[in-house]
C-alpha positions as CSV (number, residue, x, y, z in Angstrom):
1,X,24.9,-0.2,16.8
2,X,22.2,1.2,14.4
3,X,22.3,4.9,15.9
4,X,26.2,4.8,15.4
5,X,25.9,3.7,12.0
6,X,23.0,6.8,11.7
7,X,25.6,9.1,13.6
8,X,28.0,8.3,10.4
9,X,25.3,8.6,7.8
10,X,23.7,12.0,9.4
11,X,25.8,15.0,9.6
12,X,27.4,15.8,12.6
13,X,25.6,19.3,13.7
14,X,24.9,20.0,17.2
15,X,21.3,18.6,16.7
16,X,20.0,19.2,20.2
17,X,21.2,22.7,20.4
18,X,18.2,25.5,20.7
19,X,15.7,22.6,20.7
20,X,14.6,23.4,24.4
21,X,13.4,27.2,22.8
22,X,9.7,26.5,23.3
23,X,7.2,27.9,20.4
24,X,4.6,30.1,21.1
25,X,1.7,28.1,19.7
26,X,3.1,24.3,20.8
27,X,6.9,24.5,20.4
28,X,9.3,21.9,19.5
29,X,8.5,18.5,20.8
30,X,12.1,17.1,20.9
31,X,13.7,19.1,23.8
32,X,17.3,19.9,25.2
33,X,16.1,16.9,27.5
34,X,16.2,14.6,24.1
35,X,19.6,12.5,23.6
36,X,21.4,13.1,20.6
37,X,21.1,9.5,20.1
38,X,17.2,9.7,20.3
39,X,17.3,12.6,17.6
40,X,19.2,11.0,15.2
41,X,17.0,7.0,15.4
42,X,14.3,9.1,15.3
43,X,15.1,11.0,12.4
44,X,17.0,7.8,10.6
45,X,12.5,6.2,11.1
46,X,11.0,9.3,9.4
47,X,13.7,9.3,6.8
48,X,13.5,5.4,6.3
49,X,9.5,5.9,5.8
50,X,10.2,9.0,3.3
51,X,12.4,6.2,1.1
52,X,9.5,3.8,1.2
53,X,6.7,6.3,0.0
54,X,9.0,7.7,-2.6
55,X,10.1,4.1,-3.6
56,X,7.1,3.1,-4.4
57,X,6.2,6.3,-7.1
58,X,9.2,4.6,-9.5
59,X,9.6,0.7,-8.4
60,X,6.6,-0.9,-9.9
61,X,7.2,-0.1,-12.9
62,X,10.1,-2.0,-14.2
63,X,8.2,-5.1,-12.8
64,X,5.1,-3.9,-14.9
65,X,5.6,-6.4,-17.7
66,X,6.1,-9.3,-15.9
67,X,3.1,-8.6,-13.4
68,X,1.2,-8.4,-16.8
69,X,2.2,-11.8,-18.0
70,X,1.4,-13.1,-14.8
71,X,-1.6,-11.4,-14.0
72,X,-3.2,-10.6,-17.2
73,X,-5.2,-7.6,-17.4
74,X,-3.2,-5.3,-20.2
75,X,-6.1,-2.7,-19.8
76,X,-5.1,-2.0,-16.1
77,X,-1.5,-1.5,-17.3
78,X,-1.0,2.2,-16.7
79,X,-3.4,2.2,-13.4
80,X,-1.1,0.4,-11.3
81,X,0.9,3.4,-10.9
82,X,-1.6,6.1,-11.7
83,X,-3.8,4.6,-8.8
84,X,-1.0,5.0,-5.9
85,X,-0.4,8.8,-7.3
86,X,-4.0,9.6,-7.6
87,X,-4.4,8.6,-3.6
88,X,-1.2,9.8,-2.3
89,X,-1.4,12.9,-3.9
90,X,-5.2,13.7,-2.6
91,X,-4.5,12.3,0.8
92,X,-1.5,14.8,1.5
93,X,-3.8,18.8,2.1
94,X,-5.9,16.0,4.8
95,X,-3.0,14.5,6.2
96,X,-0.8,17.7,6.8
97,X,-3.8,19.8,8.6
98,X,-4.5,16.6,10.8
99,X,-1.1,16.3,11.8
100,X,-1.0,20.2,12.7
101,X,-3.9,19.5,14.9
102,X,-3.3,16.0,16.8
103,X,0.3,15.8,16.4
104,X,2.6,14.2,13.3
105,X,3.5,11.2,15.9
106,X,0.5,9.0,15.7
107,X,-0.2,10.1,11.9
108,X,3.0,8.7,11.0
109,X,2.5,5.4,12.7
110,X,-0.6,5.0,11.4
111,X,0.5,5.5,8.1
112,X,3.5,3.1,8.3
113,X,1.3,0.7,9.9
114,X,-1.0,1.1,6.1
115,X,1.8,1.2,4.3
116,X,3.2,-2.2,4.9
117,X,-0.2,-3.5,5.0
118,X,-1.1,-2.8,1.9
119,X,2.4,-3.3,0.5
120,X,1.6,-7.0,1.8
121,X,-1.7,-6.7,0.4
122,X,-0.1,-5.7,-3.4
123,X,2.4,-8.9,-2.7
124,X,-0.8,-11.3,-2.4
125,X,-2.3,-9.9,-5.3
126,X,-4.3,-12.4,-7.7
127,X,-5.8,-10.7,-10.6
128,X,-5.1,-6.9,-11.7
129,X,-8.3,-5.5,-10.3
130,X,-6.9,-6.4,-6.8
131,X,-3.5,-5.1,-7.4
132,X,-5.3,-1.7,-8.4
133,X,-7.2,-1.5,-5.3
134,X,-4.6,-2.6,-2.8
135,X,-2.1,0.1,-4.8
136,X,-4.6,2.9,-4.6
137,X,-4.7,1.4,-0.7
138,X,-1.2,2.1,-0.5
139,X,-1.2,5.5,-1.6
140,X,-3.1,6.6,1.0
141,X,-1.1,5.8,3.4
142,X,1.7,6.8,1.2
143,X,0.3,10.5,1.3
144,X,0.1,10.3,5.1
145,X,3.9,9.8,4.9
146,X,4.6,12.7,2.1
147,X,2.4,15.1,4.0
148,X,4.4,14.5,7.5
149,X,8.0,13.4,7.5
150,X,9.0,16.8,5.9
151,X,7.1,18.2,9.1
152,X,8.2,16.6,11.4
153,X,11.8,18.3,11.2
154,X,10.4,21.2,12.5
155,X,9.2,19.1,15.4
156,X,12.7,18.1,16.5
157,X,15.0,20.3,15.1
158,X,15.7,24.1,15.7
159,X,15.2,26.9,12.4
160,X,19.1,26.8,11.9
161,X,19.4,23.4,11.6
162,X,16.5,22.4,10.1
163,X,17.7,24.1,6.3
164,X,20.8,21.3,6.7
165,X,18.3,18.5,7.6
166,X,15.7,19.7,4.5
167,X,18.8,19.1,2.1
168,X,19.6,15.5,3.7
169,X,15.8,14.4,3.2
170,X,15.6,16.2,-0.6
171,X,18.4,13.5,-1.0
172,X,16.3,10.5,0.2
173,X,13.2,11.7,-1.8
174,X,16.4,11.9,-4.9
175,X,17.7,8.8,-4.2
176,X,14.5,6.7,-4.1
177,X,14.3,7.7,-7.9
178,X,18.1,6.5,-8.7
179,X,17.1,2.8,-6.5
180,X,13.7,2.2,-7.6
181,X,14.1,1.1,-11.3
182,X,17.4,-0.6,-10.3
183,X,15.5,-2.1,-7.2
184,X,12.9,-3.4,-9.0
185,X,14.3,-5.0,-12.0
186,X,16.9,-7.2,-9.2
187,X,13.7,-8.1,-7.0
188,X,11.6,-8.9,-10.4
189,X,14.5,-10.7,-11.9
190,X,15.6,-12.5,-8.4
191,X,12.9,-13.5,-6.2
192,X,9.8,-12.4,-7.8
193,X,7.8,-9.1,-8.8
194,X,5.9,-9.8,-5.6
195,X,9.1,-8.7,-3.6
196,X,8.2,-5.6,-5.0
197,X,6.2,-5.4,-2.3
198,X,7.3,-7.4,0.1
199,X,10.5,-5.4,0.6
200,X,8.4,-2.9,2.5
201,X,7.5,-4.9,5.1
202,X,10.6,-5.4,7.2
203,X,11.9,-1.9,6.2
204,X,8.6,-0.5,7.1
205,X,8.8,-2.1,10.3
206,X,12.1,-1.0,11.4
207,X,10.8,2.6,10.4
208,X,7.9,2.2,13.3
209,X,9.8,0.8,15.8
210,X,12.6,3.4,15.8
211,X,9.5,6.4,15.2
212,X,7.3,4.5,18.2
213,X,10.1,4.3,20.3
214,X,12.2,7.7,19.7
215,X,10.0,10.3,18.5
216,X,8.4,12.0,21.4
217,X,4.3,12.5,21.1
218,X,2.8,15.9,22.4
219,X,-0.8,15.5,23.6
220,X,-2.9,17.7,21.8
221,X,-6.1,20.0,22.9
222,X,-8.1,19.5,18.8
223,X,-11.0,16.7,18.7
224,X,-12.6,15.0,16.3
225,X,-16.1,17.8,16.0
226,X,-12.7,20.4,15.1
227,X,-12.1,18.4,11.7
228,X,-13.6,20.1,8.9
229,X,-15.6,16.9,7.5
230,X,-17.3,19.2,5.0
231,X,-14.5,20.5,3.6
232,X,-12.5,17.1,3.8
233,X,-15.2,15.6,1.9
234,X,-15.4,18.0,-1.1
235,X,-11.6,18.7,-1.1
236,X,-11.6,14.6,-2.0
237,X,-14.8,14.9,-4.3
238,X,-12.6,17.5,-6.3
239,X,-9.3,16.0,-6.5
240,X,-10.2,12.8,-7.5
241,X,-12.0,13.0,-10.6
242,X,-9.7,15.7,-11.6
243,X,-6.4,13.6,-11.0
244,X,-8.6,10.6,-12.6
245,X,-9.6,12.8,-15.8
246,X,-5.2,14.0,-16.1
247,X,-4.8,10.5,-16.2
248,X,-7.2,9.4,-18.6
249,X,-5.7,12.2,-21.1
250,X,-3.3,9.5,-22.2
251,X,-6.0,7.5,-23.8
252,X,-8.8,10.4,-24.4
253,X,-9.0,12.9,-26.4
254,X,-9.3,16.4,-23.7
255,X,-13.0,17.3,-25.7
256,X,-14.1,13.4,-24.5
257,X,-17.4,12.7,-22.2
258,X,-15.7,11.2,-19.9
259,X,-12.7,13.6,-19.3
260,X,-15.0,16.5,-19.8
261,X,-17.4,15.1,-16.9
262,X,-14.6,14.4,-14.8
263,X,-13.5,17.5,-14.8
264,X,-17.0,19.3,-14.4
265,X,-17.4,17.3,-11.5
266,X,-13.9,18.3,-10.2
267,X,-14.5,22.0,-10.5
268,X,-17.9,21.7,-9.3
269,X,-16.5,20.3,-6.6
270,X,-13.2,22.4,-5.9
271,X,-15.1,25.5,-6.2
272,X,-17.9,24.5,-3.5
273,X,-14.4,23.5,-1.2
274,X,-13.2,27.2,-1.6
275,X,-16.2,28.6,-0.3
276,X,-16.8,26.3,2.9
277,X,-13.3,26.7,3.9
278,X,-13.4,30.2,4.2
279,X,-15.9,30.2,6.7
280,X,-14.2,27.1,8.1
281,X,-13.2,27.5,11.6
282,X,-10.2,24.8,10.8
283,X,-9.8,25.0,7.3
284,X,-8.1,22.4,5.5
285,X,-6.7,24.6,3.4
286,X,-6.1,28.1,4.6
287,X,-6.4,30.4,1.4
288,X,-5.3,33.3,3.6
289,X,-1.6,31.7,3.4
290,X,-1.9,32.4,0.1
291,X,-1.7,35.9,0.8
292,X,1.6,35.5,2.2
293,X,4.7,36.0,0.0
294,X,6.6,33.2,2.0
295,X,3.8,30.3,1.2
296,X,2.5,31.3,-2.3
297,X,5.9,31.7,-4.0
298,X,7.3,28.4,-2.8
299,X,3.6,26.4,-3.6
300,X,3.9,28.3,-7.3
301,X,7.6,27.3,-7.5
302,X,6.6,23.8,-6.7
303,X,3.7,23.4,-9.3
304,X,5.8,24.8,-12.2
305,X,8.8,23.4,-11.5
306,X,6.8,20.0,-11.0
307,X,6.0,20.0,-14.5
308,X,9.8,20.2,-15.7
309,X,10.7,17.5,-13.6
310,X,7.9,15.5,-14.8
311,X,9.1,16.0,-18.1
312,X,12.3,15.2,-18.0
313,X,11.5,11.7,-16.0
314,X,9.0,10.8,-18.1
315,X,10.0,11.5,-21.5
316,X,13.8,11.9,-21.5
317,X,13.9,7.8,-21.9
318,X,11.5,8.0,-25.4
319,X,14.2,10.3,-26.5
320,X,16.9,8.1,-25.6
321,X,15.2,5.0,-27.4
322,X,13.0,6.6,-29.8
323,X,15.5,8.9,-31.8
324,X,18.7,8.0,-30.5
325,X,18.1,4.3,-30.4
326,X,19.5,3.2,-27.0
327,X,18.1,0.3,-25.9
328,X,15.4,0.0,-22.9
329,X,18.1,-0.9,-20.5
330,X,20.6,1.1,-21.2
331,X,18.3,4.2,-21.2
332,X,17.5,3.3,-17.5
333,X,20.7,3.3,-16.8
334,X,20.9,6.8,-18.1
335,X,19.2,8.8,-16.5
336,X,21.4,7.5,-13.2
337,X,23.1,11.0,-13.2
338,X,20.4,13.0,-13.5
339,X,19.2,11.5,-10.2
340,X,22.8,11.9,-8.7
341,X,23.1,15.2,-9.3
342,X,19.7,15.7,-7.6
343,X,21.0,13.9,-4.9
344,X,24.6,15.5,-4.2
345,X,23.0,19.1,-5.0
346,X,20.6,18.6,-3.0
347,X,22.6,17.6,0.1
348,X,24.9,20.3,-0.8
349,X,22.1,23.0,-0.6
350,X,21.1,22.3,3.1
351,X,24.4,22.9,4.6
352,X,25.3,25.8,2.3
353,X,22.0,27.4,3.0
354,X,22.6,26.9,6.7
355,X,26.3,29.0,6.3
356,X,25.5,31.8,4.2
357,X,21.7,32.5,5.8
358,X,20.0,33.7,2.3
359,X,19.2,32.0,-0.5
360,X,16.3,33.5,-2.8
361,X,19.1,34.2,-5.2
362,X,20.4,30.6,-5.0
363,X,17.1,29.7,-5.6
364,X,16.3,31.8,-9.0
365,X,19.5,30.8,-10.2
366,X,18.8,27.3,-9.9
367,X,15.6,27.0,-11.2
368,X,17.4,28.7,-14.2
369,X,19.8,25.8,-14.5
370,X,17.1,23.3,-14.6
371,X,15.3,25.7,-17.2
372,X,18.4,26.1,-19.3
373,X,18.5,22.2,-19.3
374,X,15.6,21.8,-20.5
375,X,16.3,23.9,-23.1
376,X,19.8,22.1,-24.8
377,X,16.8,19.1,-24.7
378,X,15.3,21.0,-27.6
379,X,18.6,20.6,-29.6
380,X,18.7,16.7,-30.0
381,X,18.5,15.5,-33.4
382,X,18.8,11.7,-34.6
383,X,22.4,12.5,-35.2
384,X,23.6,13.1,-31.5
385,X,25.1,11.3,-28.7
386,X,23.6,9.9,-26.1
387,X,26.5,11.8,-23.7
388,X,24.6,15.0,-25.3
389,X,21.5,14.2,-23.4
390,X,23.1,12.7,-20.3
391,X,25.0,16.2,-20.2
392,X,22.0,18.0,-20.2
393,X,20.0,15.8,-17.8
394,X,22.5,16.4,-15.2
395,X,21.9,20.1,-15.9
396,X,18.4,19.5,-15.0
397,X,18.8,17.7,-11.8
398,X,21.2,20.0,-10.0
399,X,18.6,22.8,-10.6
400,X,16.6,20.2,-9.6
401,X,18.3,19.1,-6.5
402,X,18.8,22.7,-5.3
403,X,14.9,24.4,-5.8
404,X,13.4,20.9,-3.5
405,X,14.9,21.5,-0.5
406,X,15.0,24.7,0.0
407,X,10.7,25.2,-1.1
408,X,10.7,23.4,2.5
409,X,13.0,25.6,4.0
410,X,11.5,29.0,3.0
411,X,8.0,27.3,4.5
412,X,9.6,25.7,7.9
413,X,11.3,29.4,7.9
414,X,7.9,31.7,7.4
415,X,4.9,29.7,8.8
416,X,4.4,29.2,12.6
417,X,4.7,26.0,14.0
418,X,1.0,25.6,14.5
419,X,0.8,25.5,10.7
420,X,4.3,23.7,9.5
421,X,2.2,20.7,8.9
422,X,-0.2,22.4,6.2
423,X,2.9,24.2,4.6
424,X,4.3,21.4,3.8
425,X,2.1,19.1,2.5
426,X,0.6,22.3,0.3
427,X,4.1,22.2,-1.0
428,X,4.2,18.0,-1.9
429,X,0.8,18.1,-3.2
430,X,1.5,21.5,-5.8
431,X,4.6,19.7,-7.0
432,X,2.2,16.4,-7.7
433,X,-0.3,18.3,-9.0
434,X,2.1,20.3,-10.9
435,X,4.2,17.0,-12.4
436,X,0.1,15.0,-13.0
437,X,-1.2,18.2,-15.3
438,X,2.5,18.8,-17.2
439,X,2.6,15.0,-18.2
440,X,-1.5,15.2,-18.9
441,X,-0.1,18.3,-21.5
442,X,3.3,17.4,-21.8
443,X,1.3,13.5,-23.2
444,X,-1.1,15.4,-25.5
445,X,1.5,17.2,-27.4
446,X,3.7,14.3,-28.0
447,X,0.2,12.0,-29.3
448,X,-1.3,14.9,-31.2
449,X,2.1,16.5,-32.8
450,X,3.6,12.9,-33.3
451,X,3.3,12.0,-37.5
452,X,1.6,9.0,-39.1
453,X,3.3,6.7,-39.6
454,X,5.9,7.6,-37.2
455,X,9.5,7.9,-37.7
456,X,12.9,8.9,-35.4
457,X,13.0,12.2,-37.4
458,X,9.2,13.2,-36.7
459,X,9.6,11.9,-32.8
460,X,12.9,14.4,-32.9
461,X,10.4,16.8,-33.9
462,X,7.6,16.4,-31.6
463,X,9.8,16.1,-28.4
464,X,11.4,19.5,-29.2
465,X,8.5,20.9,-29.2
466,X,7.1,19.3,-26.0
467,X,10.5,20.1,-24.3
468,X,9.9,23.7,-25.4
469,X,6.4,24.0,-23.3
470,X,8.0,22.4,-20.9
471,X,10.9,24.6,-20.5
472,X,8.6,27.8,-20.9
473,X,6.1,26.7,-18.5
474,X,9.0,25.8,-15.9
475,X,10.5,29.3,-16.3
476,X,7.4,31.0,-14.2
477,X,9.1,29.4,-11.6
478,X,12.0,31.4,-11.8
479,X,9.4,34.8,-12.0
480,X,8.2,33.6,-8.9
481,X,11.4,33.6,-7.1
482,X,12.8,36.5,-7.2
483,X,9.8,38.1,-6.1
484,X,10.5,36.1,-2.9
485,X,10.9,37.9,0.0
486,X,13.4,36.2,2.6
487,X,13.0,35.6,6.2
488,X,15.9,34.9,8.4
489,X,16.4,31.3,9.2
490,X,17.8,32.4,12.7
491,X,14.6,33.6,13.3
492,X,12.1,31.4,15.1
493,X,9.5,30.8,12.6
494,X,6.9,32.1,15.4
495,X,7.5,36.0,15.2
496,X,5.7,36.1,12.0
497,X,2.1,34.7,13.4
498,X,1.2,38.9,12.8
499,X,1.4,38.6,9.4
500,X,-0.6,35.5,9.3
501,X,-3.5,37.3,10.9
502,X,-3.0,40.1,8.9
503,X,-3.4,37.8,6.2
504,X,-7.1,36.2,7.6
C-alpha cells in the first residue's frame, strides 16, 4: 500500500528508463533491473529523511519558551538552535566526499540511525546543557543527511529525470519550513515540547527501513588510509570556531576578544586546510572544481542567495510585529505563503526544466524576482498593511523556490558521477554558510543602526536599511548567473571528466 500511495505523491515519469546506462567512473547503482516500485520506496526513504533534517532547522523553536520554563537555562536560549546548524553545516564538505568514496547507502543509514538517536536523546533531555549537546549530536547526523539525499538522485535516476526529481525534493526542503513552526507549536501545545523530538523516531525509522531495504548498495574499492584525516581535521578546526564566532555576533560586538580569537583561529585554520588539500591525493574539497564554470557559479549563487533567504526568514516576522504590530501568532502564520510559493515554484521548476532543456536564463531571472522582493521590503513604513509584506514575501520565495533546485541540477548536470557527492554538499554547505554570515551582518546592522530608546518608526528605519544590504548583496547572485555556461541535461554528466582534469 505505501509505494501506491508514493506512486500518487511522486510524479509519474518513466523513472527506470536510461538507468541501466552505466557511468564511466561507477555508474548508476539503480539499474533497468530495479522495479519501479523499488525506485519510488526508495526515493519516498531519502525524501522522508530530507524532511526530518530540514524539520529540525525551524521546529525547535516555537517550543523554545516553554523548554525554557521547564528547563531553565535562559543563557542557552539561542544555542539550542545555533548548536544543530553549527554541526550540520560543518559535517556536510566530510560527509559528501565520504559518500563519493564508500557509497551514499551506508552513510545514509548511518546517519538516520544518529538522527533518531539523538532526537531521542533531545526528548530525554534534563537540564539545558544536555539539550545543547544532544542538539549539536543531532546535527551531525543531520549534515550526513543534507550532504547525501540530494546525491543520491544521481545514484538512481538518469540526467533527464533527475532535473524533475531536484524540483520535488527543493519542495520537501520548502515544505519542512511551512510544517515546522506549525508542527511544533501542536506537539508543544498537545503532548509536550519533548515530542519535538520524539516525532523523529518512528518517522526516522520508516525512512531506514524503506532506504535498507530498497536502495541498492555498490561495493566500493576506497579504504579507510584513502580518507584525508589531515584535511578532515583542519577543515573542522576551521569551520567551527568560525560558525561559533557568526553566532556569537548577536551578543558581541565584531572588535570582541572572543569573536576576534575565533575567528583567528578559523582562518588560521582554513588557510592551513587549503594548502594540505592541494597536495591531497583525496581532497575533501577539490579547489580545482572551482575552476570550473559549472561548480563555482552555482556554489556562489548559493552563498549569496543564502543570505537573502536568511533575511527574509529571519527578520521579515520583527517587521510584521515590530512596526506593523501583528501579533507573534499571526506573523507565523504569515510567512505561510512565502514558504508555499517556494514550494509550488519549486516543484514547478523541475519539470519545466526537464521540457525546455535550458535554464540559465530561468535562473537569472529568478534570482531577480527574489532580489526585486527584497527590494518593495525597503518600502514598509508604520502605515502599511500587512497584505503589503505578504505580497512581497511571496515575491521572494518563488525566486526562491526556482534558483534551489535547479543549483543541484546544473551540478548533477556538469560533475561526473564520481564527484556528485562533493557537488552537492559544496552547494548545501555555501547556502549555510551564506544564510550563518548574512544573519551575523544582517544582526549587526539591525543592533547597531537600531535607536535608543526604540520606537516602530526607528525599527522601520533600521530594517530598510538592513533589507537594502541584503537585497544588494543577493544581487551578485544574479552576476553570477548569467555568466553560467549550460551543459545539456541529455548529456550524461560523464563526458565532461576532460574538463575536470583540465582543471587539476
Amino acid at each position: 500500500m505505501l509505494h501506491r500511495i508514493a506512486e500518487r505523491i511522486l510524479p509519474q515519469w518513466d523513472i527506470t528508463s536510461g538507468l541501466s546506462q552505466v557511468n564511466r567512473d561507477g555508474g548508476n547503482e539503480m539499474t533497468q533491473g530495479s522495479s519501479k516500485r523499488q525506485v519510488v520506496l526508495a526515493t519516498l526513504g531519502v525524501a522522508l529523511a530530507l524532511l526530518l533534517a530540514a524539520l529540525d532547522q525551524t521546529v525547535v523553536g516555537v517550543a523554545m519558551p516553554r523548554i525554557v520554563q521547564e528547563l531553565h537555562g535562559l543563557s542557552f536560549y539561542a544555542w539550542v538552535t545555533t548548536a544543530y546548524l553549527i554541526t550540520s553545516t560543518a559535517l556536510v564538505p566530510v560527509a559528501g566526499k565520504l559518500g563519493d568514496m564508500f557509497g551514499r547507502k551506508p552513510f545514509l543509514l548511518v546517519g538516520m540511525i544518529g538522527f533518531v538517536g539523538a532526537s531521542a536523546l533531545c526528548g530525554t533531555s534534563q537540564n539545558m546543557v544536555e539539550l545543547v549537546l544532544f542538539r549539536a549530536l543531532q546535527g551531525v547526523f543531520g549534515g550526513v543527511l543534507f550532504a547525501s539525499t540530494f546525491a543520491v538522485l544521481a545514484d538512481v535516476f538518469p540526467p533527464t529525470e533527475r532535473a524533475r526529481m531536484s524540483g520535488v525534493f527543493g519542495a520537501v526542503f520548502g515544505l519542512s519550513s511551512v510544517v515546522g513552526p506549525t508542527l511544533g507549536g501542536f506537539l508543544t501545545d498537545g503532548p509536550g515540547w519533548r515530542w519535538v523530538f520524539y516525532v523523529n523516531v518512528p518517522l526516522g525509522i520508516l525512512a531506514v527501513v524503506l532506504v535498507a531495504a530498497q536502495l541498492p548498495f555498490v561495493r566500493s574499492s576506497a579504504r579507510l588510509r584513502d580518507i584525508d584525516w589531515v584535511g578532515t581535521g583542519l577543515l573542522f578546526a576551521g569551520l567551527t570556531p568560525l560558525l561559533i564566532a557568526l553566532s556569537m555576533t548577536r551578543d558581541h560586538a565584531w572588535v570582541s576578544a572572543q569573536v576576534l580569537g575565533l575567528l583567528a583561529v578559523a582562518a588560521i585554520s582554513l588557510v592551513a586546510f587549503y594548502f594540505v588539500e592541494r597536495n591531497a591525493e583525496h581532497p575533501v574539497v577539490p579547489f580545482h572544481l572551482f575552476r570550473l564554470n559549472v561548480f563555482a557559479v552555482p556554489a556562489a549563487i548559493s552563498f549569496f542567495s543564502g543570505v537573502g533567504m536568511f533575511g527574509a526568514v529571519i527578520f521579515v516576522p520583527l517587521l510584521y510585529q515590530g512596526v506593523l504590530g501583528v501579533s507573534a501568532t499571526n506573523s507565523g502564520q504569515l510567512l505561510t505563503p512565502m514558504m508555499l510559493a517556494v514550494v509550488v515554484t519549486s516543484t514547478a521548476t523541475g519539470a519545466l526544466v526537464s521540457k525546455m532543456q535550458g535554464y540559465k536564463w530561468l535562473g537569472a531571472g529568478a534570482l531577480l524576482v527574489m532580489v526585486l522582493g527584497l527590494f518593495l521590503l525597503t518600502r514598509v513604513a508604520v502605515g502599511s498593511s500587512p497584505l503589503e509584506v505578504t505580497r512581497d514575501i511571496i515575491v521572494i520565495g518563488a525566486g526562491l523556490g526556482v534558483t534551489f533546485p535547479l543549483t543541484f541540477i546544473i551540478i548533477q548536470a556538469g560533475l561526473p558521477h564520481r564527484l556528485i557527492g562533493v557537488g552537492t554538499s559544496q552547494l548545501t554547505f555555501w547556502r549555510s554558510l551564506g544564510g550563518t554570515i548574512g544573519t551575523a551582518i544582517l544582526g549587526s546592522i539591525l543592533v547597531n543602526r537600531l535607536p535608543v530608546p526604540p520606537s516602530r518608526i526607528g525599527l522601520a528605519g533600521t530594517l530598510h536599511d538592513l533589507f537594502v544590504v541584503a537585497a544588494v548583496v543577493a544581487a551578485v547572485s544574479v552576476a553570477a548567473a548569467v555568466v553560467l555556461r549550460e551543459v545539456p541535461l541529455s548529456q550524461q554528466s560523464e563526458t565532461v571528466p576532460e574538463a575536470i582534469e583540465a582543471a587539476a
